[in-house]
C-alpha positions as CSV (number, residue, x, y, z in Angstrom):
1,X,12.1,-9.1,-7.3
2,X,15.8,-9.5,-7.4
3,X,17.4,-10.6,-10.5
4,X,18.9,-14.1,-9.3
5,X,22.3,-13.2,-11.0
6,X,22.6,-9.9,-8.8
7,X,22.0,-13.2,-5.7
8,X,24.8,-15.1,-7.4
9,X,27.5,-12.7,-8.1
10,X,29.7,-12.8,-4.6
11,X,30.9,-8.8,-5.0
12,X,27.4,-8.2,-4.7
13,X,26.8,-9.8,-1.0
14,X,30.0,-8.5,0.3
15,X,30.0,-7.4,3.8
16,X,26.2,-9.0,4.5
17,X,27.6,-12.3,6.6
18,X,28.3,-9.9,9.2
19,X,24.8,-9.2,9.8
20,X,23.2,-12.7,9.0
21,X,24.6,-15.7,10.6
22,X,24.6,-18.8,8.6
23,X,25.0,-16.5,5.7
24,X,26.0,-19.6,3.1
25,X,23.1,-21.7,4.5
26,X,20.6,-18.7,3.8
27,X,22.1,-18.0,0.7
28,X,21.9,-21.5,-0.5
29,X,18.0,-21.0,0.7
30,X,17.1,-18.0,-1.1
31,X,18.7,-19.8,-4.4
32,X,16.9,-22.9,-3.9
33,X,20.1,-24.7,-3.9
34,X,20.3,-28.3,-2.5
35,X,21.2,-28.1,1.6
36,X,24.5,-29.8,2.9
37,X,23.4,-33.0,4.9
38,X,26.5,-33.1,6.2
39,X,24.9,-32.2,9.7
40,X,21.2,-33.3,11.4
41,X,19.0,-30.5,10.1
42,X,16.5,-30.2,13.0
43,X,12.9,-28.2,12.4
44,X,14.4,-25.1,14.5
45,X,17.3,-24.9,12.2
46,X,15.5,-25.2,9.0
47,X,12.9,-22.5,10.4
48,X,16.5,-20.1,11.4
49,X,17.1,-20.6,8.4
50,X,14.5,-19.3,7.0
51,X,14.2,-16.4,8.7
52,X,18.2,-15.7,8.3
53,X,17.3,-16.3,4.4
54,X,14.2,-13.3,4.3
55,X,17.0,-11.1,6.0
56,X,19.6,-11.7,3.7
57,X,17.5,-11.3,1.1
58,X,15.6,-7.8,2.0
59,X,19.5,-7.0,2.4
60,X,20.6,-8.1,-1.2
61,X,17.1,-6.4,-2.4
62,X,18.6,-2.7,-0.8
63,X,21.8,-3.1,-2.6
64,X,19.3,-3.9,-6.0
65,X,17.6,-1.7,-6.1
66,X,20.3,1.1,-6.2
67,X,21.7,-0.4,-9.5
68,X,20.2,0.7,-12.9
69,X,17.9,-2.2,-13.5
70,X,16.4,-1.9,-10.0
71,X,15.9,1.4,-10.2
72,X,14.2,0.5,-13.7
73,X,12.1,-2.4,-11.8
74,X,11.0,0.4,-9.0
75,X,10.6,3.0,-11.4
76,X,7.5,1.3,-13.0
77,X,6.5,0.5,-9.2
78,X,6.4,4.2,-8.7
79,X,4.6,4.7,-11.4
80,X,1.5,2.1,-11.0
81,X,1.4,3.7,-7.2
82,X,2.2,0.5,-5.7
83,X,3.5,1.9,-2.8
84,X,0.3,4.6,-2.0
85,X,0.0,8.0,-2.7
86,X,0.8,11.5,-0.4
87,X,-1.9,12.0,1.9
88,X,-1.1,15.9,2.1
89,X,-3.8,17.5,0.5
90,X,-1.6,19.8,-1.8
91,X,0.4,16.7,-3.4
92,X,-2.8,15.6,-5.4
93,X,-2.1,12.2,-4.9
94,X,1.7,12.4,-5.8
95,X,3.0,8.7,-5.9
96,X,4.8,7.6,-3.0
97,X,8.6,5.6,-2.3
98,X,9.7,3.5,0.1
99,X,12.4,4.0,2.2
100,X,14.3,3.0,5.9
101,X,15.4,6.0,8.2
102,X,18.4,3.6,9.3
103,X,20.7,0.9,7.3
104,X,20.8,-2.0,10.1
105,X,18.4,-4.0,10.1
106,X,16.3,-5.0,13.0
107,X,15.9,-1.0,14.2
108,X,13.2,0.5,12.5
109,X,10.3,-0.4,9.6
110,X,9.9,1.0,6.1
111,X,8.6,4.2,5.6
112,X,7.5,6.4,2.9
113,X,8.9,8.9,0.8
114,X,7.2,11.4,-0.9
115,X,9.3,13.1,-3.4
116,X,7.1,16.4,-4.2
117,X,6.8,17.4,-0.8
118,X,10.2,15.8,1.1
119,X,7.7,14.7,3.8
120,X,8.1,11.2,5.5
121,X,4.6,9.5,6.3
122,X,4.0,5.6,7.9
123,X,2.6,3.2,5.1
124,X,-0.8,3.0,5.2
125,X,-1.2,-0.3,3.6
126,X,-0.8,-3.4,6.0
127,X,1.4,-5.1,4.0
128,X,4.0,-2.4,3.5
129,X,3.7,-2.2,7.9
130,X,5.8,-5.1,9.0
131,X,8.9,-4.8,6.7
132,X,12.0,-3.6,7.7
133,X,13.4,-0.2,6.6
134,X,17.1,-1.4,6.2
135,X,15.2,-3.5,3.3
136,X,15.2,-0.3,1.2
137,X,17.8,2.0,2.7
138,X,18.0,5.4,3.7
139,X,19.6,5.8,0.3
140,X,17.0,4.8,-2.0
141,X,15.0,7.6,-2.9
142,X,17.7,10.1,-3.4
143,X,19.4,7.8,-5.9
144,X,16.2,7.2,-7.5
145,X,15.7,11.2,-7.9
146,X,19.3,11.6,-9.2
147,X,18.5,8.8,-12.1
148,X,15.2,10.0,-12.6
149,X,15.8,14.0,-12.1
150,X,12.1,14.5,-14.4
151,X,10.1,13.3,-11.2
152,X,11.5,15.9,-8.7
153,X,8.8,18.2,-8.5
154,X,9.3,21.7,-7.4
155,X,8.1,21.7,-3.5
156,X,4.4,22.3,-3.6
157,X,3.0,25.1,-2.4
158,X,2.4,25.7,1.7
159,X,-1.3,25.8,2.7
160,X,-1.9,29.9,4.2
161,X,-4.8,29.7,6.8
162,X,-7.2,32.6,6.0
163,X,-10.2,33.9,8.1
164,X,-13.6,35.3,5.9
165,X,-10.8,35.5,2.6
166,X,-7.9,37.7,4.7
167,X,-4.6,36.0,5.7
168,X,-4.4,35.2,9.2
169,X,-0.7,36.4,10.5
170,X,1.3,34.2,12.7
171,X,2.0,35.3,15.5
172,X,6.1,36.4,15.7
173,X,8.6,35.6,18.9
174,X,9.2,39.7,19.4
175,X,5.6,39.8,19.6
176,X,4.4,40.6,23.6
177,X,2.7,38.5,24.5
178,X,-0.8,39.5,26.0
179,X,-0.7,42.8,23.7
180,X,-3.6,43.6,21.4
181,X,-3.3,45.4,18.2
């Protein structure tokens, strides 16, 4: 949840009208103040708004959570596994963060992040499906490993198929191919 004085303070939402149109209507939305009647709100508008207001606010909540008391907020997150666990075997269930592979919003969904392994997996939980990567950034879990450097785990180690105990080798590109040894 984003702190409603981050919302309030104007540095903080600079640059976000150009991607949400009737940025002061959403922004009056998201902090619940009263609407100008100076126009006839219609049911279309007020549900545009709406939707304009979630953007703007997954927007402000990607700038949030790169300051030190979001990080703080996700850090805790993190830590109660609220956003699933690795499924690669040799991660033992290392927590997971979430992340966007672009900054504009609209283009792709949220992601996970997992930080032993570097690997990028699709949430597995429904309700992590249908939000919008640009609502976390492509940014976030770097930042989160440079503030929190004690959670960067040394990669783990890579799974070596073997065959009755004996490594199998992998084939190489000089190898012919068609030759037995």
């Amino acid at each position: 949840m984003v702190d409603e004085d981050y919302i309030g303070d104007n540095f903080n939402l600079t640059g976000l009208s150009d991607f949400v149109p009737k940025f002061r209507e959403a922004l009056d939305k998201i902090l619940d103040l009263e609407p100008d009647d100076s126009g006839d709100d219609s049911d279309g508008d007020a549900s545009e708004v709406e939707r304009l207001a979630e953007k703007l606010y997954g927007l402000i909540h990607a700038r949030f959570i790169l300051t030190n008391r979001g990080l703080s907020m996700m850090l805790q997150k993190w830590r109660d596994g609220d956003f699933g666990t690795c499924p690669r075997v040799l991660c033992y269930d290392h927590p997971l963060l979430p992340m966007g592979t672009v900054d504009v919003p609209g283009k792709d969904m949220v992601k996970m992040y997992c930080t032993s392994c570097s690997d990028i997996y699709y949430p597995k939980h429904a309700r992590h499906q249908s939000i919008d990567g640009a609502y976390f950034g492509t940014s976030f879990p770097e930042m989160f490993l440079m503030m929190y450097p004690e959670y960067r785990r040394p990669k783990p180690q890579q799974f070596e198929p073997r065959l009755f105990g004996f490594k199998i080798r992998q084939p190489r590109e000089d190898d012919k191919e068609g030759e037995r040894v």
